[in-house]
C-alpha positions in Angstrom: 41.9 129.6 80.5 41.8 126.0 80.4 44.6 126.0 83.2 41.9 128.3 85.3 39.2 125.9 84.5 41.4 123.0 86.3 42.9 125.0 88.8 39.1 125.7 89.7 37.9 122.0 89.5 40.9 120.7 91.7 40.1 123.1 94.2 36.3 122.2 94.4 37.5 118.8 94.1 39.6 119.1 96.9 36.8 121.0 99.3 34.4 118.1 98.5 36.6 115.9 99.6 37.9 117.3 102.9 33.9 118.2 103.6 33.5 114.3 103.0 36.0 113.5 105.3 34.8 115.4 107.9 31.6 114.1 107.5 32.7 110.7 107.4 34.5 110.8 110.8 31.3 111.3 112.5 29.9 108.2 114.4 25.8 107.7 114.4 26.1 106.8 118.2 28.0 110.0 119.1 26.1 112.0 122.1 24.4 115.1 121.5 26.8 118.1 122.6 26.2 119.8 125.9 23.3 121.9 126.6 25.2 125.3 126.9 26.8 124.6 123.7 23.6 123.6 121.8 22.0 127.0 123.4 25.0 128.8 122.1 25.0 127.6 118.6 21.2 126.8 118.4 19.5 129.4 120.4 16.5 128.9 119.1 16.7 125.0 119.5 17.0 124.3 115.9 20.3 124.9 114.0 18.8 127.5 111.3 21.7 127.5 108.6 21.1 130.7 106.1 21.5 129.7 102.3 21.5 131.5 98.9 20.9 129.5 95.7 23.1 129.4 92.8 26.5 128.7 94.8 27.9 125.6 95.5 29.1 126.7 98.9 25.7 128.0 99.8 22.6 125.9 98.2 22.5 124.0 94.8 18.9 122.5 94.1 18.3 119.0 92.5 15.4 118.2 92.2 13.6 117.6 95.3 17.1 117.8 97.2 18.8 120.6 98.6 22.8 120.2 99.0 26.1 122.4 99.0 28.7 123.3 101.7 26.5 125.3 104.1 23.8 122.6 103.7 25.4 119.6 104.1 27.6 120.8 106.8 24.7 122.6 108.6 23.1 119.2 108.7 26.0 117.6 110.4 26.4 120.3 112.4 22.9 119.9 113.8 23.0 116.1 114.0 26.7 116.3 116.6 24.3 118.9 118.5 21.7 117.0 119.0 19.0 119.5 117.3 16.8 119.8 114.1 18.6 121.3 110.8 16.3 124.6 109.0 17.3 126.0 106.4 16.3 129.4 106.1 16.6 130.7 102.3 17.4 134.5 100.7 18.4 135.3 97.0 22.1 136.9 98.0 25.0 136.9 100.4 24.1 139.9 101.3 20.9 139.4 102.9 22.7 136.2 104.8 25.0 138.5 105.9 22.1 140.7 107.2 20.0 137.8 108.5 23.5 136.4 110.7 23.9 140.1 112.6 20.6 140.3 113.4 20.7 136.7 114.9 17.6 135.7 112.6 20.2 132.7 111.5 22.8 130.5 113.2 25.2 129.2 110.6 26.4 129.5 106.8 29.8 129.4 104.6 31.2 132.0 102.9 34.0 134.0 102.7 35.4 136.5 105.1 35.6 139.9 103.8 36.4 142.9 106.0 33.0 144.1 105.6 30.9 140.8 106.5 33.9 140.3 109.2 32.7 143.9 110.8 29.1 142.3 111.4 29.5 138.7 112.0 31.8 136.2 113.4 33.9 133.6 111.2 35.7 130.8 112.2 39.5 129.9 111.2 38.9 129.4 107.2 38.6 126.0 106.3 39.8 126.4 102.4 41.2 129.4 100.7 40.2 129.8 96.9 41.4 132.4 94.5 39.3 134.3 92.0 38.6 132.3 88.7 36.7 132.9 85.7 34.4 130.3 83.8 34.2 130.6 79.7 32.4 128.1 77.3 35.0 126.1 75.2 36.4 128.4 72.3 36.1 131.6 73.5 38.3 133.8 72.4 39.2 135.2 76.1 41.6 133.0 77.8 42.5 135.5 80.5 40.6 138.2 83.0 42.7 140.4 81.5 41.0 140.3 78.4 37.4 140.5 79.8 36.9 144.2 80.2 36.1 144.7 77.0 32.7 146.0 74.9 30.6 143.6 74.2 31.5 141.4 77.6 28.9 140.6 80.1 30.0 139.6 83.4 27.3 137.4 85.5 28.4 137.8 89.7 25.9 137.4 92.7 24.8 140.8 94.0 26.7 141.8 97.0 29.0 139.2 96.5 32.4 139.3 96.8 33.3 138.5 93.6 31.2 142.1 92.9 33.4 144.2 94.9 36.7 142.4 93.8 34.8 142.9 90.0 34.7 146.5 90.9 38.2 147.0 92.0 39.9 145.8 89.0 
């Protein structure tokens, strides 16, 4: 378990930081991108980047601030464009998924599954992450073999992916 726990925190640790360096290679003086590829990204003329709460690959509230990978990278995104950042927020994937294919949203991040691939488009991944679980120091489960069990609640986004992999095993 505690190996999972790691292998989890290295992984975020290593997204943060490639997002960060991405980020940081941008110049403040940089022109905005042509107008066919603003109109392409931004149709509306303001970069509206879809966001769930609760994942840090999606939205992740502090206090008056709003962060996470589809945030901060919508943000940049908008700034090399050369047009305002929205953020347009739903409670789950699913309705992002939903709110891309009907073209009421520009951007997010999140995986590609077959399903979400059939309605939207993705770009090359950027990181690939494995499944993981998350237990609170002594548990007595130390692997996901040992979670389907009575008595073991299991907490996953509706319509995630992490639901239908759930419901697989």
């Amino acid at each position: 378990m505690a190996t999972t726990r790691i292998a989890n925190r290295r992984a975020f640790v290593a997204l943060t930081l490639a997002v960060a360096a991405v980020v940081g290679c941008a110049t403040a003086d940089a022109p905005p991108a042509p107008a066919d590829v603003r109109a392409a990204l931004a149709p509306t003329g303001t970069l509206r980047i879809a966001v769930y709460s609760g994942s840090p690959t999606s939205l992740v509230r502090r206090a008056l601030t709003a962060h996470g990978l589809s945030v901060d990278l919508g943000r940049e995104m908008a700034r090399r464009l050369g047009v305002p950042a929205g953020l347009i927020e739903f409670e789950r994937v699913e309705q992002v998924v939903a709110a891309l294919h009907a073209g009421q949203a520009d951007m997010t991040i999140t995986n590609a599954t077959p399903a979400r691939a059939a309605l939207i488009d993705f770009t090359e991944p950027l990181v690939q992450l494995e499944l993981g679980i998350l237990v609170p120091a002594g548990s007595p489960i130390v692997s996901i073999d040992e979670v389907d069990r009575p008595g073991v609640r299991v907490g996953v986004s509706q319509g995630s992916s992490s639901q239908a992999a759930l419901g697989r095993a």
